[in-house]
Structures are given as C-alpha cells and as structure tokens.
N, C-alpha and C positions, 0 to 999 in steps of 0.2 A: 373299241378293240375287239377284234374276233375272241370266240371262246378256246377255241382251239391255241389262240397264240397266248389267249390269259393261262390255256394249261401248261403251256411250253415253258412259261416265267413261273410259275407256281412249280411245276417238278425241279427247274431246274432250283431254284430257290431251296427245295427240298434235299437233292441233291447236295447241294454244297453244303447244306447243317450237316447231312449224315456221313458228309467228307468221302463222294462219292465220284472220285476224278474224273472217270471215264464218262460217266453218265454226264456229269458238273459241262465235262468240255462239248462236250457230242451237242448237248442241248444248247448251248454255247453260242455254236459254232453254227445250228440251227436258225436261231433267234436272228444271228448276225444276217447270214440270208436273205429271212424274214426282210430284217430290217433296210438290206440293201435291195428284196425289190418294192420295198414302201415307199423309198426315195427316187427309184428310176422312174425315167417319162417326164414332164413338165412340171407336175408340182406331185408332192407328199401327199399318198392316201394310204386311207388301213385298205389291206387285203381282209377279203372274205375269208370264209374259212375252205373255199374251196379253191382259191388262190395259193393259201397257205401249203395248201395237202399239196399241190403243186410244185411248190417249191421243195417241200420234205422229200416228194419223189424223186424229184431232177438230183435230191442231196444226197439221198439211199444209194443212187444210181451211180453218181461219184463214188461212193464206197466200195462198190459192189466190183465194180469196174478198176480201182485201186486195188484193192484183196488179189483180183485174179493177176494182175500185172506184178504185185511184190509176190505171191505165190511163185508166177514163172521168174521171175530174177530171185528166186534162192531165197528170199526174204520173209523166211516165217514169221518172227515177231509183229512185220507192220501188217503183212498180210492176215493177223490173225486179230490185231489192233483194227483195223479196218473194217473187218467183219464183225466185230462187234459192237466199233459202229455204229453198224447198218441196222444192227441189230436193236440199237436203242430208236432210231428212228423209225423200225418198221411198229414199234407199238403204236406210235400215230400216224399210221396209215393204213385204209380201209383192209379187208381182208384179200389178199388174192385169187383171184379164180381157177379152178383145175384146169388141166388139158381139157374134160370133155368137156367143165360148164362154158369156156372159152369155145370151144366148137360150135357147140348149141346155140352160144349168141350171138356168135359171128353168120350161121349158117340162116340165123330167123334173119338179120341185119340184109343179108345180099338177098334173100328171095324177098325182102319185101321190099326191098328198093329195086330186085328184077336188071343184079349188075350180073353180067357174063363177059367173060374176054378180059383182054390185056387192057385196051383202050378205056376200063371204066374202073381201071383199079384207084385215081384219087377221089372218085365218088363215093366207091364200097367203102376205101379205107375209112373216108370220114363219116359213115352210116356205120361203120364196123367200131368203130373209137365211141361216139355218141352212143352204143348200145351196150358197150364194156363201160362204160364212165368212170376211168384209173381204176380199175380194181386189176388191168394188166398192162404188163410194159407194153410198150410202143413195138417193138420188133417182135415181141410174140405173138401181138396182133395181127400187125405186119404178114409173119409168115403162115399165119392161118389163112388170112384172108388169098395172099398167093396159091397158096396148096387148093384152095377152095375156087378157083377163077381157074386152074391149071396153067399155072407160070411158072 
C-alpha cells in the first residue's frame, strides 16, 4: 500500500473518532477514488503514491469546478461545501506554483527542447507538463505554454 493512501485511511480514521463530517466524507469519497482506479484495467494493483496525487488532483478539480458552477446557480451552501472540499484535499497535494515560477519553467522547458510555432505545441506541452510535475493544472500550463509559442 502506498504511504500516501496509508495517510488518507489514517486521517480519515482520525477524522471520524473526532466526528469530523466534512473531513470523515471528503477523505471518504477520496479513498473510494483511490479504490476505483486500483480496480480499473485488467487486474487489481496498488497505485504508487504518484498515481495517488493524480487521482486527488483530477478530485480537487471536480470540486473546484462544482464550487464555481453552484456559485453561478445561486447556490451558496453547496458552493461553499464544495470549496471546502477541495480544501481538505489540497493538503495532500504538492504545493502550487506561482504565475512567475510557472513561467520560469515553462520558458527553461521550450528553449531546451527549442519548440517555436503552433505546429510544435503537443511536444512543448509534454516537455512543459514533465518540467512542472503536478504542481500546476493542466490549463494553466496549457495557457502559458500558448502565450509563450504566440498562439
């Protein structure tokens, strides 16, 4: 078992003695995740811990993306349930990058792979992705790397 997913059954374990709803379900709801992508593909494996963070992201991101949609439908409560969340799950995942240090590493990524133009944008992306390693979403990658090729 990865350490990461022994810490996710340990908090949430935690959680529930200190009758900690939101945390109890978030982690929960987590684990299950987990669990269903241990079982997709052909047989049952543990994920690594950097399988894991993957999945917590893609979960965050679910949240993050609900928040804003019950926000615009008028809907404080879920929207504000949602963001908090996101919120328990961002403690286990890495820290995020600023605007500039996301610039920085995107900008060292394309001059050393020497991408320029429209035509080499799914090369940079994945020299741009590989040099960020999840410390930033997908689309703010994305539009750095665009701004940065002139697209």
């Amino acid at each position: 078992m990865s350490t990461l997913k022994d810490r996710l059954t340990a908090d949430m374990r935690a959680a529930l003695k200190a009758r900690d709803e939101l945390t109890t379900s978030t982690l929960r709801m987590a684990l299950a995740a987990v669990g269903t992508a241990e079982v997709s593909g052909k047989a049952k494996r543990e994920l690594s811990d950097d399988e894991v963070v993957a999945v917590l992201t893609k979960e965050a991101k679910k949240r993050r993306e609900a928040a804003t949609a019950f926000a615009d439908a008028g809907r404080a409560e879920q929207a504000a349930r949602e963001s908090a969340e996101g919120e328990v799950l961002d403690r286990y995942l890495p820290k995020q990058l600023s605007d500039a240090e996301l610039t920085a590493l995107v900008t060292r990524a394309l001059a050393a792979g020497g991408f320029t133009g429209k035509a080499q944008m799914g090369p940079a992306m994945k020299a741009a992705q590989a040099a960020v390693a999840g410390q930033a979403e997908g689309g703010r990658v994305a539009a750095e790397v665009r701004r940065q090729l002139g697209l």
